[in-house]
Legacy VTK file of the C-alpha trace (Angstrom):
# vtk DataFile Version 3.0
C-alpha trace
ASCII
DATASET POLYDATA
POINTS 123 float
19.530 12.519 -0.400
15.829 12.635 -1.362
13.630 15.509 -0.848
10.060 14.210 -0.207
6.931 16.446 -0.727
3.127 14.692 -0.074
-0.222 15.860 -1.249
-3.468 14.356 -1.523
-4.906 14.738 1.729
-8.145 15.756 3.149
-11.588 15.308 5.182
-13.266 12.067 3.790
-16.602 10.407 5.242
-15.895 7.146 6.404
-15.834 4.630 3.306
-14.442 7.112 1.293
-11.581 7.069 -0.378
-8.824 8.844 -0.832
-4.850 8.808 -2.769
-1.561 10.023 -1.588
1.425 11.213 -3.724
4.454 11.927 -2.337
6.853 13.677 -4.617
10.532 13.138 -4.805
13.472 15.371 -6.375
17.348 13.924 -6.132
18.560 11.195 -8.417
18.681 8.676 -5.594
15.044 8.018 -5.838
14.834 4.517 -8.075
17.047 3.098 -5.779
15.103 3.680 -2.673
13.077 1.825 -1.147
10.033 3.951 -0.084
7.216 3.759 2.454
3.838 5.435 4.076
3.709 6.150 8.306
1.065 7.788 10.384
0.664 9.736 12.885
-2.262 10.075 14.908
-3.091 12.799 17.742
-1.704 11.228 20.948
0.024 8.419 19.548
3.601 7.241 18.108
4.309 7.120 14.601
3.311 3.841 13.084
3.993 2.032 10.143
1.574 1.547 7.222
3.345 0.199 3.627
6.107 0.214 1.998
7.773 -0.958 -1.481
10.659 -2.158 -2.755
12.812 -0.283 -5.159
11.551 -1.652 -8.394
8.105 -2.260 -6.857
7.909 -5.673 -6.977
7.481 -6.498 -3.224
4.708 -4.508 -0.732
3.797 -4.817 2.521
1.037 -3.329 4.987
0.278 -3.482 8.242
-2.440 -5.423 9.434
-4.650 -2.544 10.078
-4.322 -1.192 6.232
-4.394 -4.777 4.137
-7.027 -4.790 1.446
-7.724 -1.483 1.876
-4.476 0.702 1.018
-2.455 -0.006 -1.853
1.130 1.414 -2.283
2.446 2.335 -5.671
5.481 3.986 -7.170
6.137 5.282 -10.787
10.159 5.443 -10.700
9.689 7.884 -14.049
7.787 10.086 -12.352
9.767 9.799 -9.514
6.475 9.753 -7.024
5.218 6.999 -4.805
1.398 6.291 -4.297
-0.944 5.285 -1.186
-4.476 4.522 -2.340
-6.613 4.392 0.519
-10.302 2.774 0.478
-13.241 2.200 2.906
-11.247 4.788 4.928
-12.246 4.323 8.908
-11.828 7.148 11.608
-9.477 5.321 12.672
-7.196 5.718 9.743
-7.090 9.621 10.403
-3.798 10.968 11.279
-0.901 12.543 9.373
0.693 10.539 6.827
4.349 10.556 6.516
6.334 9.555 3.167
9.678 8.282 3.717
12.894 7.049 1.663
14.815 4.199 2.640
16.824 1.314 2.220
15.251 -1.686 2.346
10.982 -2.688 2.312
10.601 -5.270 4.663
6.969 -6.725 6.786
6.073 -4.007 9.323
8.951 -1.281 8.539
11.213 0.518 6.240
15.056 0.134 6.988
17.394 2.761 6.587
15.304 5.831 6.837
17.174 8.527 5.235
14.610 11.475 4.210
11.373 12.194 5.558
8.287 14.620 4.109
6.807 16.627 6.224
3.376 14.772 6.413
-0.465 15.623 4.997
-3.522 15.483 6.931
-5.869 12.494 6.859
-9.598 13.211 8.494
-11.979 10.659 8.411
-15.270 11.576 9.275
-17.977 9.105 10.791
LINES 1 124
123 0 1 2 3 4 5 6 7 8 9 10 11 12 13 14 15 16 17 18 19 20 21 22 23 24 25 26 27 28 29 30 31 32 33 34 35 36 37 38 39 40 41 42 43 44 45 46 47 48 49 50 51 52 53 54 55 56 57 58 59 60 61 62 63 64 65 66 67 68 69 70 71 72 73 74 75 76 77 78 79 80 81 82 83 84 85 86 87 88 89 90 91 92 93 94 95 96 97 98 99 100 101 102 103 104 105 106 107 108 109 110 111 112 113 114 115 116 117 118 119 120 121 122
């Protein structure tokens, strides 16, 4: 199993930008498909990217495309979100997650979770 540690959050003005890591130890990482969810005050946890194993295949939600870009560097065993022209709307916690299978709108097979970072978007 993957352990998953994020970092990179913070309190942005709106059109900022900000990028989030997420960390992973275990030597089951390459072959997992990984992903970004949110959570925002109030509201269920949503989906926002996620990437296939080798990184050849994203997908966003509607909300996030053109502005966030997921990455992963399998030798460094860490998968990016780079957010832009961040809205208030975007703030929430951001989850990193390890899974089976990218696919439009989720990540199947969730088998580890982080345990989030703190997005604030100020207007």
């Amino acid at each position: 199993q993957v352990q998953l540690v994020e970092s990179g959050g913070g309190l942005v003005q709106a059109g900022g930008s900000l990028r989030l890591s997420c960390a992973a130890s275990g030597r089951t990482f390459s072959s997992s498909a990984m992903g970004w969810f949110r959570q925002a005050p109030g509201r269920e946890r949503e989906f926002v990217a996620a990437i296939s194993q080798i990184g050849g295949r994203t997908y966003y939600a509607d909300s996030v495309k053109g502005r966030f870009t997921i990455s992963r560097d399998n030798a460094k065993n860490t998968v990016y979100l780079q957010m832009n022209s961040l809205k208030p709307e975007d703030t929430a916690v951001y989850y990193c997650a390890a899974g089976r299978r990218a696919t439009q709108g989720d990540l199947g097979g969730i088998s580890s979770w982080g345990q989030g970072t703190q997005v604030t978007v100020s207007s």
